[in-house]
C-alpha positions as CSV (number, residue, x, y, z in Angstrom):
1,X,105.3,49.8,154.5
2,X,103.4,48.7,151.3
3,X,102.2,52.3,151.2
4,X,105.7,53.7,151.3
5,X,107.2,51.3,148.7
6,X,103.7,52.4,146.0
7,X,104.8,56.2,146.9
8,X,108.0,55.8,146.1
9,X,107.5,54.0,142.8
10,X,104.7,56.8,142.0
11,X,107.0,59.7,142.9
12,X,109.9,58.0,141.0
13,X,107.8,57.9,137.7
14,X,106.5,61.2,138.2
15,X,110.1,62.4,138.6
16,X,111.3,60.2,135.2
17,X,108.1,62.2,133.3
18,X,108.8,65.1,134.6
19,X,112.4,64.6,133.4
20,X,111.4,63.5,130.0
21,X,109.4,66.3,129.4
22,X,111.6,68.6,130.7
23,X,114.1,67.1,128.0
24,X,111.3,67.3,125.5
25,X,110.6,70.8,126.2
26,X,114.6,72.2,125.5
27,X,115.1,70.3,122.5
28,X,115.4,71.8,119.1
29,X,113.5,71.0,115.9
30,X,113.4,72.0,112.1
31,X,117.2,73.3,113.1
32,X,117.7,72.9,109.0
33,X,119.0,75.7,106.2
34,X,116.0,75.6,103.6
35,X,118.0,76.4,100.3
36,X,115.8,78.4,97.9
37,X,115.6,79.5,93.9
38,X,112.9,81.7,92.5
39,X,113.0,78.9,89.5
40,X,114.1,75.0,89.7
41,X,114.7,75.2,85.6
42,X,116.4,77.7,83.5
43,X,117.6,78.1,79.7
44,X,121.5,78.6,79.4
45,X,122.4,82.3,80.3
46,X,118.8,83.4,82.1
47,X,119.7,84.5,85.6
48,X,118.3,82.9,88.4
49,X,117.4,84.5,91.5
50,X,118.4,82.8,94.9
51,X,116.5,83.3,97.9
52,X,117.3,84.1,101.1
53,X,118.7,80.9,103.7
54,X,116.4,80.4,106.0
55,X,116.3,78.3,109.6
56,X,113.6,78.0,111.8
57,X,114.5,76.7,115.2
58,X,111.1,75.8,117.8
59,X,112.1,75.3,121.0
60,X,110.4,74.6,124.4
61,X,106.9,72.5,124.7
62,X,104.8,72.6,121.5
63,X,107.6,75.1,119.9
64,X,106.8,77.8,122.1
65,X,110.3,79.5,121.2
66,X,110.5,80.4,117.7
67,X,113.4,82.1,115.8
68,X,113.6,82.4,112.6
69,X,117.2,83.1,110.7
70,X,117.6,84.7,107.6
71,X,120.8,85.0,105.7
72,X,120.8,86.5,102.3
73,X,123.1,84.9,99.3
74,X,125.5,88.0,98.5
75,X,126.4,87.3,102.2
76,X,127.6,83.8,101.4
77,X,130.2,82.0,99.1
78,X,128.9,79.9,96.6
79,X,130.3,76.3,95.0
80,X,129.2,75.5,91.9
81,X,129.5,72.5,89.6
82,X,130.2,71.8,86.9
83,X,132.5,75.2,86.9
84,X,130.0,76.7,83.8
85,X,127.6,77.5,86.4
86,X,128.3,80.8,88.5
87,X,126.6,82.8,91.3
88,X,126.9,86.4,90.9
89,X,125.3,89.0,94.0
90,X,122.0,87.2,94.8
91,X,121.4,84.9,91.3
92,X,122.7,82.5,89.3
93,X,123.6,81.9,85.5
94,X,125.1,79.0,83.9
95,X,127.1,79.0,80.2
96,X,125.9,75.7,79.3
97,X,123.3,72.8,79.5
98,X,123.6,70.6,82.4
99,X,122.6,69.8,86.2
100,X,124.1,72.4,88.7
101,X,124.8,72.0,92.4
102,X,125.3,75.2,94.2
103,X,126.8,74.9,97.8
104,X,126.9,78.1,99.7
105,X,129.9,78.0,102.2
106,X,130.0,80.0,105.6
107,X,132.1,83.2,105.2
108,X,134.2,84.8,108.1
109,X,131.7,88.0,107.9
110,X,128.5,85.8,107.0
111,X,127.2,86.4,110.7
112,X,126.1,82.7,110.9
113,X,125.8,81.9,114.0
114,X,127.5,78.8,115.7
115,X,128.6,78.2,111.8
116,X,132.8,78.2,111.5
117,X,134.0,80.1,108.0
118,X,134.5,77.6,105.3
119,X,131.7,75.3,105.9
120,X,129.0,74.2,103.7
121,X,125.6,75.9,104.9
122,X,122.9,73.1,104.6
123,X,122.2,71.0,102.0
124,X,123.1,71.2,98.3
125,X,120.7,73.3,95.9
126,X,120.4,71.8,92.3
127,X,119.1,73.9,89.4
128,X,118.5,72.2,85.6
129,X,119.8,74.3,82.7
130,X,118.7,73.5,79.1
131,X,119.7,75.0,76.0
132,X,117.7,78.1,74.4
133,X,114.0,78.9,76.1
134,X,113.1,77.5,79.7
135,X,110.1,74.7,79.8
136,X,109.2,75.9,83.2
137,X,106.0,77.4,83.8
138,X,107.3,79.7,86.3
139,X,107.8,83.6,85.5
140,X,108.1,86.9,87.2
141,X,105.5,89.4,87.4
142,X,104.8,91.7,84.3
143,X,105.8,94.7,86.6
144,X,109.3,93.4,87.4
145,X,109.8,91.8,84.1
146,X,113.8,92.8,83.3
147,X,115.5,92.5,80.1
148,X,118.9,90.6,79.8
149,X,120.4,93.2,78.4
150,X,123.4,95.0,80.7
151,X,122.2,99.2,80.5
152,X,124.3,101.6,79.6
153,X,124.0,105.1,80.7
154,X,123.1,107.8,78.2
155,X,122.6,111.6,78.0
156,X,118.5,110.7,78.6
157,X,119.3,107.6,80.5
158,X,121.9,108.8,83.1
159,X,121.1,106.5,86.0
160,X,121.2,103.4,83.7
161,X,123.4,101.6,84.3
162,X,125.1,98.8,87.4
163,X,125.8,100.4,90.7
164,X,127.9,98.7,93.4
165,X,126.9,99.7,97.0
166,X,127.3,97.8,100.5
167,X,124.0,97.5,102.5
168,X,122.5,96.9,105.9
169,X,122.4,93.5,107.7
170,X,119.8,92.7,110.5
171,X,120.1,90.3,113.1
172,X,117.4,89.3,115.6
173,X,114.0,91.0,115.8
174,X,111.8,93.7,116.8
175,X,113.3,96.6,119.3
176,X,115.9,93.6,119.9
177,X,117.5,93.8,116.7
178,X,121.0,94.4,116.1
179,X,122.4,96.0,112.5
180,X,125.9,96.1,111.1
181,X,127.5,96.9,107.8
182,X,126.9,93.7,105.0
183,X,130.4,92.2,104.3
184,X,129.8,92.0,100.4
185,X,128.9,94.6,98.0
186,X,125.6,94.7,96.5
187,X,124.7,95.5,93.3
188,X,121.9,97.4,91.5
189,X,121.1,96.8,88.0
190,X,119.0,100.2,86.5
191,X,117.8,100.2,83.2
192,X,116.0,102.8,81.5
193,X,112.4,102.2,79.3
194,X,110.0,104.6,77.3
195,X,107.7,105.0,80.8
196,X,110.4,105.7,83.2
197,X,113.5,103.8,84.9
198,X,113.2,100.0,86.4
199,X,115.3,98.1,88.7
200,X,116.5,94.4,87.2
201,X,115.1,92.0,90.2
202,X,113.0,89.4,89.6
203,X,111.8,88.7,93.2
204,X,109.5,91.2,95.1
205,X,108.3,95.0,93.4
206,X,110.7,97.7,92.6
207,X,110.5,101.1,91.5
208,X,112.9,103.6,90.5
209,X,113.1,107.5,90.0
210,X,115.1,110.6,88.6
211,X,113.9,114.0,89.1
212,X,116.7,116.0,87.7
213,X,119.4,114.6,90.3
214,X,117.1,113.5,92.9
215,X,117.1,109.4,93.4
216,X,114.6,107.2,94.6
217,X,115.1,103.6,94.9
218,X,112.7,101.3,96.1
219,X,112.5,97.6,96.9
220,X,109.9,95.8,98.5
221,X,109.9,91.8,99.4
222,X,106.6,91.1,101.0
223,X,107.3,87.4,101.4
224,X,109.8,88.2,103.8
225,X,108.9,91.0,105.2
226,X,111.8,93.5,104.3
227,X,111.9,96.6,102.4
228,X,114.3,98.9,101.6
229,X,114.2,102.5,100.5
230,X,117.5,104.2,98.9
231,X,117.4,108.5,98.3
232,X,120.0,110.4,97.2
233,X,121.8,112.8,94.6
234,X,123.5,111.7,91.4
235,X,127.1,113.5,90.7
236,X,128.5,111.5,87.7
237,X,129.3,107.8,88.7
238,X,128.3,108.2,92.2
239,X,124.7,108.3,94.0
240,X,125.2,109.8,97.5
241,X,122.4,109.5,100.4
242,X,120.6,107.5,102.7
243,X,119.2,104.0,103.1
244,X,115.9,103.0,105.4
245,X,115.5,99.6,105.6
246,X,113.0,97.9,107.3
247,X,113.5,94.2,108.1
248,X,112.5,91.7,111.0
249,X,110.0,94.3,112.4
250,X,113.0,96.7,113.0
251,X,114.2,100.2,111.0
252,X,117.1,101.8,110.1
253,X,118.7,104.8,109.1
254,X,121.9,105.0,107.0
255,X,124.3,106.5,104.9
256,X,123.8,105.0,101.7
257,X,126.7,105.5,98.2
258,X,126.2,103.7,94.7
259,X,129.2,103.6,92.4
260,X,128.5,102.9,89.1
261,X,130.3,99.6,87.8
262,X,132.4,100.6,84.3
């Protein structure tokens, strides 16, 4: 009898730990948006690139699930206060001196999942502007160093110039990944120098080509692991071709048109 009543005891804590871990081993941690700036301080009218949104959701004992979520800022719609402060594509500019919140909020197309259209995607991001040149330390590499100045296209410089285009969205990873259509534009910013043509980022390496009407665009982000490759053939205002991108340990092959922005 006094054996019986020690087994069951023993077999219900066994079954209460076993329960507990069980519950310990399908919860989720780190389920947070990490909003990101390439700088924390910027003078008044220097463009700020935005990073990526990221999640990373560990799951199971010890994390052994691990997904990581990406959603780019052109796919989101930003808040910002005061209203001198704007996001434009993937970066930020503000008018005038001050302390800037930037919200992005959940779009219908955004692809964020088990997020409804209209709400605020994690915390709020601030960014200091001062007047004239930026105290910060922080700079981008020689080889992507842009001017601020919008190009213009030219008899020598016809690719200069803004082109509008709508790229490639990936979700999931590997031979699992899915791909659709990005619901914004995106925008290219070309300008031309005395040693060839350079592409206006400040995040990652970019190189850019003309060989008569023959382009080649080229982006690479090796912090997150995507790069992109545009080809095609200018006519005018328009750049006709493909896209390969390659994101999340997945390709893919698309049609790919640039209209310049007038």
């Amino acid at each position: 009898m006094r054996y019986a009543r020690w087994f069951g005891r023993t077999a219900a804590l066994t079954l209460s730990a076993t329960l507990l871990l069980a519950t310990a081993c399908t919860s989720s941690v780190n389920d947070t948006w990490h909003l990101r700036a390439k700088k924390g301080t910027a003078a008044v009218g220097e463009r700020v690139t935005l990073l990526p949104a990221e999640k990373q959701i560990n799951s199971g004992c010890a994390g052994i699930n691990s997904e990581s979520r990406i959603v780019m800022p052109q796919d989101l719609d930003w808040t910002v206060t005061p209203s001198t402060g704007r996001v434009v594509a993937d970066y930020f500019v503000a008018d005038a001196p001050g302390t800037y919140k930037l919200a992005p909020v959940v779009t219908a197309d955004s692809g964020v999942p088990g997020m409804t259209p209209g709400r605020p995607l994690g915390p709020t991001m601030t960014i200091k502007v001062v007047p004239g040149e930026t105290p910060s330390t922080e700079t981008t590499g020689a080889e992507i160093q842009a001017s601020m100045d919008t190009p213009e296209p030219s008899a020598d410089a016809p690719l200069a110039g803004t082109w509008s285009y709508v790229g490639m969205k990936v979700t999931g990873t590997g031979s699992g990944a899915t791909w659709a259509r990005a619901p914004k534009p995106g925008t290219l910013v070309i300008e031309k120098r005395t040693d060839g043509y350079y592409l206006q980022i400040s995040e990652g390496t970019s190189k850019a080509t003309l060989d008569g009407t023959s382009v080649v665009l080229e982006r690479d982000f090796p912090n997150l692991g995507v790069s992109v490759r545009y080809t095609g053939v200018l006519n005018g205002d328009t750049i006709t071709g493909t896209q390969h991108t390659v994101a999340n340990g997945a390709t893919h092959d698309d049609p790919w048109t640039a209209t310049r922005v007038r």
